[in-house]
Residue frames as a rotation matrix with the C-alpha (Angstrom) as fourth column:
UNK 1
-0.361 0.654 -0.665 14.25
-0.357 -0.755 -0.550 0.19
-0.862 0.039 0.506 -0.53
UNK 2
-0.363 0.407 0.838 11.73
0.932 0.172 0.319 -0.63
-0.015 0.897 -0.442 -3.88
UNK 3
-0.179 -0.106 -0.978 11.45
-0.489 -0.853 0.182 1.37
-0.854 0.511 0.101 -6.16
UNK 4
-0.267 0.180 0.947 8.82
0.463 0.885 -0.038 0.72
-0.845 0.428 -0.320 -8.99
UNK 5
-0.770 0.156 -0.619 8.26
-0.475 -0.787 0.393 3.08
-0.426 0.597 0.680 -12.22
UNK 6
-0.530 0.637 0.560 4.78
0.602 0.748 -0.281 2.20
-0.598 0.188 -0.779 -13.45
UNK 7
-0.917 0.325 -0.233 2.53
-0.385 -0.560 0.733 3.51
0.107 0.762 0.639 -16.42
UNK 8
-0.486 0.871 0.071 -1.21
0.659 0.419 -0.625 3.24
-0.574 -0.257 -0.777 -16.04
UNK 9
-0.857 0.127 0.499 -3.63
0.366 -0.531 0.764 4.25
0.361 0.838 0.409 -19.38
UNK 10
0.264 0.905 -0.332 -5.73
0.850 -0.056 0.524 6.41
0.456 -0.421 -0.784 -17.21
UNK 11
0.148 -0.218 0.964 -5.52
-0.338 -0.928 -0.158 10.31
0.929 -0.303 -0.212 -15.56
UNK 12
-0.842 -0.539 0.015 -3.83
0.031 -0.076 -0.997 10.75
0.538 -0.839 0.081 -12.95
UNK 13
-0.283 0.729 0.623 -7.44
-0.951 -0.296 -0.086 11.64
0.121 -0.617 0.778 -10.99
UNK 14
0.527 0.617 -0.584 -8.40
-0.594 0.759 0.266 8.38
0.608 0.207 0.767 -11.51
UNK 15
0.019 -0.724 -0.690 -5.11
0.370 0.646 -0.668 6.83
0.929 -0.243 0.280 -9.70
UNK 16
-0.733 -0.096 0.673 -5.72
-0.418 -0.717 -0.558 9.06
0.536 -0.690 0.486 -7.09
UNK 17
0.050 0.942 0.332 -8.71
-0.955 -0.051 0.291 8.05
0.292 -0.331 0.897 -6.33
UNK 18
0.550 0.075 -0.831 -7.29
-0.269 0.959 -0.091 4.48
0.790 0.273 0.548 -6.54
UNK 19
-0.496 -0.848 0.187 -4.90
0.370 -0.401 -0.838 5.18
0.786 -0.346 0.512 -3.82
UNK 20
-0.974 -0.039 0.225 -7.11
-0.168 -0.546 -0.821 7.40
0.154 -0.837 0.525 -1.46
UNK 21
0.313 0.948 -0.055 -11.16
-0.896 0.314 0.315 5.88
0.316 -0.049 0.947 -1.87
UNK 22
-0.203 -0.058 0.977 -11.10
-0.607 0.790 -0.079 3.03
-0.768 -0.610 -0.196 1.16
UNK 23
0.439 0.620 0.650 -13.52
-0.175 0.769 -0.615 0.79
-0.881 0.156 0.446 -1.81
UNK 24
0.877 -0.237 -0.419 -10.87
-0.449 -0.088 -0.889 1.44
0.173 0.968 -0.184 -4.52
UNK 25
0.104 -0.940 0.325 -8.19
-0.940 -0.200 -0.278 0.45
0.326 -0.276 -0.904 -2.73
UNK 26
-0.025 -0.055 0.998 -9.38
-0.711 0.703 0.021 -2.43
-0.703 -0.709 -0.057 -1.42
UNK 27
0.875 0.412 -0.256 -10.51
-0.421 0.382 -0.823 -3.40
-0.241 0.827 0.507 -4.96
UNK 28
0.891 -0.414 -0.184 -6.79
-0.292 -0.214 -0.932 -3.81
0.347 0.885 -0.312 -5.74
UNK 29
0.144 -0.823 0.550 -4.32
-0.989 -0.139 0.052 -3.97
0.034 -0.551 -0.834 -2.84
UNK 30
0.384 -0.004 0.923 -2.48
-0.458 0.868 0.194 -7.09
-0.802 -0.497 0.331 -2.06
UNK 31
-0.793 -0.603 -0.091 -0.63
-0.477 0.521 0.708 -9.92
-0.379 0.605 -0.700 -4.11
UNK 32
-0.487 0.509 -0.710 -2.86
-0.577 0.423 0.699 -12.17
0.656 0.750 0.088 -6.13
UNK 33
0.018 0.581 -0.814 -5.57
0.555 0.671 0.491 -14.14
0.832 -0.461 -0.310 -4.10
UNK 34
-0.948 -0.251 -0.195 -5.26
0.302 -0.520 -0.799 -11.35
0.100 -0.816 0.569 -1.43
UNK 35
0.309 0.748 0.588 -8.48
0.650 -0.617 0.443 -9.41
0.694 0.245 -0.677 -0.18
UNK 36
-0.753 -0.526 0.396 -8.80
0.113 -0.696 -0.709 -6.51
0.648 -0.490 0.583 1.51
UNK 37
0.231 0.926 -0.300 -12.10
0.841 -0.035 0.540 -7.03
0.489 -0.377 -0.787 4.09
UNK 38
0.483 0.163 -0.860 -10.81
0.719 -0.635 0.283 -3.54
-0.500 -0.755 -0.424 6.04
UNK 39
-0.345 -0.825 0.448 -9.71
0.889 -0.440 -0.128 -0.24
0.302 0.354 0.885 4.77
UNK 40
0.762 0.345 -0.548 -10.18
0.497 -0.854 0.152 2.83
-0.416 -0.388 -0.822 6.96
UNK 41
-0.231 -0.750 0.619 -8.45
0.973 -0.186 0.137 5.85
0.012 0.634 0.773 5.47
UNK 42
0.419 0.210 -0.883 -8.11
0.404 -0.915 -0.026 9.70
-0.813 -0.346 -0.468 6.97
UNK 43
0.095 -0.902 0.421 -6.48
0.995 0.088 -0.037 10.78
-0.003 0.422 0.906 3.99
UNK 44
0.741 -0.164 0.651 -5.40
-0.016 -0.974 -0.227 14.26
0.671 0.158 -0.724 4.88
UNK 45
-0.599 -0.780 0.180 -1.64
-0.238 -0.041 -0.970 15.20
0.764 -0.624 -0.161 7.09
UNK 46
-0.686 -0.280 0.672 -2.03
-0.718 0.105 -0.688 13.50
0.122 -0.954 -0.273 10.68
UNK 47
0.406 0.914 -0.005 -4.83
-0.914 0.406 0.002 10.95
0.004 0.004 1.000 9.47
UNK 48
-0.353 -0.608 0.711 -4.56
-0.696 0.679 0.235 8.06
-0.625 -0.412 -0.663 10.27
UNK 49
-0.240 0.446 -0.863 -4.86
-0.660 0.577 0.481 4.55
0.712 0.685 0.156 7.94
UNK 50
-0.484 -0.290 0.826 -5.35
-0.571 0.820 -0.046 0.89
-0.664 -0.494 -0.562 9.27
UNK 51
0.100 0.400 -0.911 -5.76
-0.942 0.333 0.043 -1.81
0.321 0.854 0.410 6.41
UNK 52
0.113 -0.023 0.993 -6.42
-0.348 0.935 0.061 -5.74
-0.931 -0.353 0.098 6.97
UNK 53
-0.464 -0.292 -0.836 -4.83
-0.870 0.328 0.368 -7.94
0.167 0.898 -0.406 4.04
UNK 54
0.618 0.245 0.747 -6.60
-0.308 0.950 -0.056 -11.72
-0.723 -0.195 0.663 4.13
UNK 55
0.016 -0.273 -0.962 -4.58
-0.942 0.318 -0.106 -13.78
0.335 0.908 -0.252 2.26
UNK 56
0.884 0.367 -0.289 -4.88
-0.350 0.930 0.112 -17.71
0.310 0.003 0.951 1.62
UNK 57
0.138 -0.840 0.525 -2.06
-0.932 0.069 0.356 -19.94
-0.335 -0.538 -0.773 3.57
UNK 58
-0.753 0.000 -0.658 -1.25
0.016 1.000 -0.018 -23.62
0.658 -0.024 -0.752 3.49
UNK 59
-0.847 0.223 -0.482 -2.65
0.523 0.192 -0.831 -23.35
-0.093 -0.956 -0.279 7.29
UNK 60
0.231 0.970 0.080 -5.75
0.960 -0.241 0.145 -21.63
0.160 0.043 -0.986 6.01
UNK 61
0.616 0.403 0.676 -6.71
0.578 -0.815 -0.041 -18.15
0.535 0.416 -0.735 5.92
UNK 62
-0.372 -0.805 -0.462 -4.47
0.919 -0.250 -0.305 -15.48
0.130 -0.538 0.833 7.28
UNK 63
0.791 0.201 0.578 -5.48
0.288 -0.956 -0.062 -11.68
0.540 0.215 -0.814 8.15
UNK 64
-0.028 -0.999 0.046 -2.67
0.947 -0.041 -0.320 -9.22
0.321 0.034 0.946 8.11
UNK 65
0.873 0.484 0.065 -3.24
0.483 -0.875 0.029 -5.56
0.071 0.006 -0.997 9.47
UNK 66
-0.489 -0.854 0.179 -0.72
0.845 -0.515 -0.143 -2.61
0.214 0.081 0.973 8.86
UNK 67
0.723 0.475 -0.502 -1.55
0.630 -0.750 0.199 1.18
-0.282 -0.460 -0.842 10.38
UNK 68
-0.290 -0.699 0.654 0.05
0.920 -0.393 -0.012 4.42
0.265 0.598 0.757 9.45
UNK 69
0.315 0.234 -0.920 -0.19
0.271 -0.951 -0.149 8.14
-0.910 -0.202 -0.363 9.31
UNK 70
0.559 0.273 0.783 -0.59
0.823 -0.062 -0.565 10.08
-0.106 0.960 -0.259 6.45
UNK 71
-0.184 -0.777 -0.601 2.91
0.756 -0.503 0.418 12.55
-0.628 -0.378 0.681 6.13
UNK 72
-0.680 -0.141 -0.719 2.04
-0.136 -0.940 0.314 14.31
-0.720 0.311 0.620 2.99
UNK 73
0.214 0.807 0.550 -1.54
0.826 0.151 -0.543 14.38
-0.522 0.570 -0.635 0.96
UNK 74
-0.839 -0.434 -0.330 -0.17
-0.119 -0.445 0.888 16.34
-0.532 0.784 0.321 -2.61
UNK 75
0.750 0.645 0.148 -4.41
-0.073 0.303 -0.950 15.78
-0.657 0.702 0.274 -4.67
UNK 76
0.996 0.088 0.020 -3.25
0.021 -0.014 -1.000 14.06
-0.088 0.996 -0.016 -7.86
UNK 77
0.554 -0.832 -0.027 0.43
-0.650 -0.412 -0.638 14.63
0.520 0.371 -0.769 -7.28
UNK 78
-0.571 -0.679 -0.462 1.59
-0.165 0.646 -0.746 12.97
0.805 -0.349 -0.480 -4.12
UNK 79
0.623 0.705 0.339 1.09
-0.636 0.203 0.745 10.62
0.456 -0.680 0.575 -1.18
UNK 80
-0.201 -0.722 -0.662 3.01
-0.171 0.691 -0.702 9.48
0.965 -0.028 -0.262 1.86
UNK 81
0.596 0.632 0.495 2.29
-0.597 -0.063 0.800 7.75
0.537 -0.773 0.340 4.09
UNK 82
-0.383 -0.503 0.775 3.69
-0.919 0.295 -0.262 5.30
-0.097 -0.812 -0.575 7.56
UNK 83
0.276 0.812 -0.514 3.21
-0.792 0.495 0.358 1.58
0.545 0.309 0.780 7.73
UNK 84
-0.329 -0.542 0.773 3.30
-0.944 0.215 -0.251 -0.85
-0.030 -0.813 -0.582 10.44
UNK 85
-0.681 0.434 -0.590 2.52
0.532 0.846 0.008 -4.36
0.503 -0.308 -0.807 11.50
UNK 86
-0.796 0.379 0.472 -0.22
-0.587 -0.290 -0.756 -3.87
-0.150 -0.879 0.453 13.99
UNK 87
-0.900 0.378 0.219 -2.93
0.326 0.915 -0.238 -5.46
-0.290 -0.142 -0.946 15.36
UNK 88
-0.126 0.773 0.622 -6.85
0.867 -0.218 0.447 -5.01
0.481 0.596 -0.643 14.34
UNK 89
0.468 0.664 -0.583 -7.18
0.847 -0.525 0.083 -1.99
-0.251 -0.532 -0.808 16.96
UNK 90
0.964 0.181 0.197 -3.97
0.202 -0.975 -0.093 -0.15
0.175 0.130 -0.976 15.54
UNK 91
0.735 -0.624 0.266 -1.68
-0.404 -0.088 0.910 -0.85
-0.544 -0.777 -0.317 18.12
UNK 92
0.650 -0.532 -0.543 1.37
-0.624 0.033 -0.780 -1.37
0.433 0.846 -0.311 16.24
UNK 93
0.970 0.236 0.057 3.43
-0.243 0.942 0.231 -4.26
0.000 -0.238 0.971 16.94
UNK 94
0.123 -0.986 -0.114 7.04
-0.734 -0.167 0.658 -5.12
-0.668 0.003 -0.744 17.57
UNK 95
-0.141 -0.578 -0.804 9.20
-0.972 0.233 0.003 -7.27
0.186 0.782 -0.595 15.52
UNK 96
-0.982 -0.175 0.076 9.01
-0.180 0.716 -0.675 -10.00
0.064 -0.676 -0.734 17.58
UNK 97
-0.215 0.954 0.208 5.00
-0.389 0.111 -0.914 -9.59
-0.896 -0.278 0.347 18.02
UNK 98
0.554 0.290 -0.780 4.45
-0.767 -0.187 -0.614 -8.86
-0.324 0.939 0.119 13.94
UNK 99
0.480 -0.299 0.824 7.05
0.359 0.925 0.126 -12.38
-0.800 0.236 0.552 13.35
UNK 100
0.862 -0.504 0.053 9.48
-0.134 -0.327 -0.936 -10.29
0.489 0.799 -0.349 11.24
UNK 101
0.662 -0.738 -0.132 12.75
0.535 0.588 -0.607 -10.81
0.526 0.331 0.784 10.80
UNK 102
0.221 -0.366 -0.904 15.25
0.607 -0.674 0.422 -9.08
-0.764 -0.642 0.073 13.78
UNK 103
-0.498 -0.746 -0.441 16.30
0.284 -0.622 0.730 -5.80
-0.819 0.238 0.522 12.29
UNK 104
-0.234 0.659 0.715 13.35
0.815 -0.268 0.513 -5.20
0.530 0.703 -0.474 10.27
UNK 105
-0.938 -0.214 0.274 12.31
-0.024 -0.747 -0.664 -1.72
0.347 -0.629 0.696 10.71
UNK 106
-0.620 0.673 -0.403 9.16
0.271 -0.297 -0.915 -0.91
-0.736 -0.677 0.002 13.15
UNK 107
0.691 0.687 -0.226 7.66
0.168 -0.456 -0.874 1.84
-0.704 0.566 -0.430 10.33
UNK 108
-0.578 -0.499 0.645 8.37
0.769 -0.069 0.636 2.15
-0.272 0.864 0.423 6.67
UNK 109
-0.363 0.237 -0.901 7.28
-0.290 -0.948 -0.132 5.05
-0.886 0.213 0.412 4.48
UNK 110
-0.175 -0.305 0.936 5.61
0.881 0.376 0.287 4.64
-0.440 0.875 0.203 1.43
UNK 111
-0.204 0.121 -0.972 5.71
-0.368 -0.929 -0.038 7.50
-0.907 0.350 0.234 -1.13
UNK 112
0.029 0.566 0.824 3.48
0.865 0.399 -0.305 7.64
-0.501 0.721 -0.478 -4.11
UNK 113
-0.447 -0.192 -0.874 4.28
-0.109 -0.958 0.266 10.27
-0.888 0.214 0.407 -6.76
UNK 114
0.380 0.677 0.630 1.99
0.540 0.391 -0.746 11.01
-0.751 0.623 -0.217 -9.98
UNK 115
-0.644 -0.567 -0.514 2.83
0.120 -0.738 0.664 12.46
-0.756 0.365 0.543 -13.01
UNK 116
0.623 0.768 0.150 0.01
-0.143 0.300 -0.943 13.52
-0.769 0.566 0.297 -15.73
UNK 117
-0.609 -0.602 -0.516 1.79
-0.558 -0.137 0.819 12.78
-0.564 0.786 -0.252 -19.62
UNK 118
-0.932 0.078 -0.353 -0.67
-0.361 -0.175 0.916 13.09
0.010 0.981 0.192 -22.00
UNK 119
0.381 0.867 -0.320 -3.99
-0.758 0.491 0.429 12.02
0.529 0.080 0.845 -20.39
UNK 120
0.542 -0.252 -0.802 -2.22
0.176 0.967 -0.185 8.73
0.822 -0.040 0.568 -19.13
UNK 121
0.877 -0.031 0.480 -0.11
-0.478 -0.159 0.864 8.21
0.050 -0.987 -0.154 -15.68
UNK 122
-0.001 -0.964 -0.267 3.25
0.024 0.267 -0.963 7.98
1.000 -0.008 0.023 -14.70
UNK 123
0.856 0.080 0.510 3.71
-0.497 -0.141 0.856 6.75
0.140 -0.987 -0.081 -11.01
UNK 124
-0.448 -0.894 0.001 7.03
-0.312 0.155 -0.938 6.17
0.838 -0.420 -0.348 -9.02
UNK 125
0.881 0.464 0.094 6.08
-0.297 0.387 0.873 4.09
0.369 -0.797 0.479 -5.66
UNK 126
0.046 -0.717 -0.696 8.86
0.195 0.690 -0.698 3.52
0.980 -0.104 0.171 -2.92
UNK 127
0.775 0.489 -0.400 8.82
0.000 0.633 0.774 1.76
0.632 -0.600 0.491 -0.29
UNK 128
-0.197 -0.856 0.478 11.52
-0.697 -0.221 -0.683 2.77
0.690 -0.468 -0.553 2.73
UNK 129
0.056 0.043 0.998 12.48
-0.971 0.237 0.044 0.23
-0.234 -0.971 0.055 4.91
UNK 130
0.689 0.171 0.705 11.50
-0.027 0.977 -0.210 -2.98
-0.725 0.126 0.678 2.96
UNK 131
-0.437 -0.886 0.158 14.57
-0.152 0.246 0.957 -4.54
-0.887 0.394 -0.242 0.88
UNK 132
0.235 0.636 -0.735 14.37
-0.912 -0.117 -0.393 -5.13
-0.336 0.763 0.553 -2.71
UNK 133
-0.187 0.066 -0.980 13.75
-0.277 0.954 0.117 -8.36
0.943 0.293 -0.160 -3.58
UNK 134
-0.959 0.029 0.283 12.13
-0.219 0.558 -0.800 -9.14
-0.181 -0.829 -0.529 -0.45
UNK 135
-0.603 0.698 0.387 8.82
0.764 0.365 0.532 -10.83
0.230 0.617 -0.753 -0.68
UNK 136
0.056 0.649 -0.759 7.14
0.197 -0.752 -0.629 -7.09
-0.979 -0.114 -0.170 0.30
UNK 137
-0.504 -0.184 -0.844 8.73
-0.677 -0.523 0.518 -5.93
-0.537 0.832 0.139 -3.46
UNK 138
-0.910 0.406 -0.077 7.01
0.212 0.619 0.756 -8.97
0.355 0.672 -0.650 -5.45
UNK 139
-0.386 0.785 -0.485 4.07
0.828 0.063 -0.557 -8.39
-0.407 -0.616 -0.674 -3.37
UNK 140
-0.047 0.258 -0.965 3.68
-0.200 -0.949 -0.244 -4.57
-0.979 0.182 0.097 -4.45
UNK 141
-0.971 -0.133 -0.197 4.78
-0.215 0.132 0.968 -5.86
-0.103 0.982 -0.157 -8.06
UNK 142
-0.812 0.583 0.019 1.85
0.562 0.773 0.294 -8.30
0.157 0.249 -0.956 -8.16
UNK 143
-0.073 0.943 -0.325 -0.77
0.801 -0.138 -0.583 -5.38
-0.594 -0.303 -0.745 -6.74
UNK 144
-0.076 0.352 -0.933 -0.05
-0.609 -0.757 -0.236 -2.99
-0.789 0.551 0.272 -8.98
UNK 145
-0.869 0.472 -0.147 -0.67
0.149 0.535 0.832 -5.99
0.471 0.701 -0.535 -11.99
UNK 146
-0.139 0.969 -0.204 -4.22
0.987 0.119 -0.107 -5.74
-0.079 -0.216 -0.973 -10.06
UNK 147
-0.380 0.164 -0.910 -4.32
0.577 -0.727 -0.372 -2.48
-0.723 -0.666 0.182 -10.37
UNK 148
-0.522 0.131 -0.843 -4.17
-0.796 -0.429 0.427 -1.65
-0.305 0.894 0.328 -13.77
UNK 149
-0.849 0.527 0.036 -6.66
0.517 0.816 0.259 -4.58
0.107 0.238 -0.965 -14.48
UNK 150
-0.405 0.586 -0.702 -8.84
0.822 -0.102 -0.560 -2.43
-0.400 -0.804 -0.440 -12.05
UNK 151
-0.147 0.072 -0.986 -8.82
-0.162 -0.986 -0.048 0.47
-0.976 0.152 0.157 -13.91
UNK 152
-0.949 0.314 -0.022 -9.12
0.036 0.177 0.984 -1.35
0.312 0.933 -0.179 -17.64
């Protein structure tokens, strides 16, 4: 599981919005050189996501897609949600399809808790399912460094 405690000099509304606005999110998600060219986003309980990472390879461009469902929309407070491999239509993908490692799980959970303190943001992000230290946890490290850029 990761688990990341992060501080961000901005209101909680503002992280929210970073989090649950398809064109904010994309603005930010991903490891360094990542883009985001898709982000659909029901965000309310039983909505569904589906996001496309591009990122740069040796072998040349790559596009990643992950799909979900949205367990609990908390405005401003919390946000969890499902995340899969899957392909561009949704369809979520086995281990074997998605080229993960045996015994990786299917769906992970992420949960996204805010806290206001003092005008400024206090967010807890973790990530069931994916190991720490695995390159998903450096990955999340490296988008929230884009994140708070995003918001300076």
């Amino acid at each position: 599981m990761v688990v990341i405690e992060r501080g961000f000099a901005a209101p909680v509304e503002v992280i929210w919005r970073m989090w649950t606005v398809p064109e904010h999110f994309a603005a930010w998600y991903g490891p360094g050189g990542a883009s985001v060219p898709v982000a659909r986003m029901d965000v309310r309980v039983g909505g569904a996501r589906l996001v496309c990472m591009r990122v740069e390879t040796r072998d040349g461009a790559r596009r990643m897609w992950f799909a979900g469902e949205y367990l609990e929309v908390v405005e401003n407070e919390r946000l969890v949600y499902t995340e899969s491999v899957s392909d561009e239509d949704g369809r979520i993908l086995t281990p074997a399809e998605a080229g993960t490692p045996p015994g990786h799980p299917v769906t992970t959970e992420v949960r996204v808790q805010l806290r206001d303190v003092g005008g400024r943001t206090e967010m807890v992000l973790t990530h069931r399912g994916v190991p720490a230290g695995s390159p998903a946890a450096s990955g999340w490290s490296a988008a929230l460094d884009k994140l708070a850029a995003h918001i300076e």
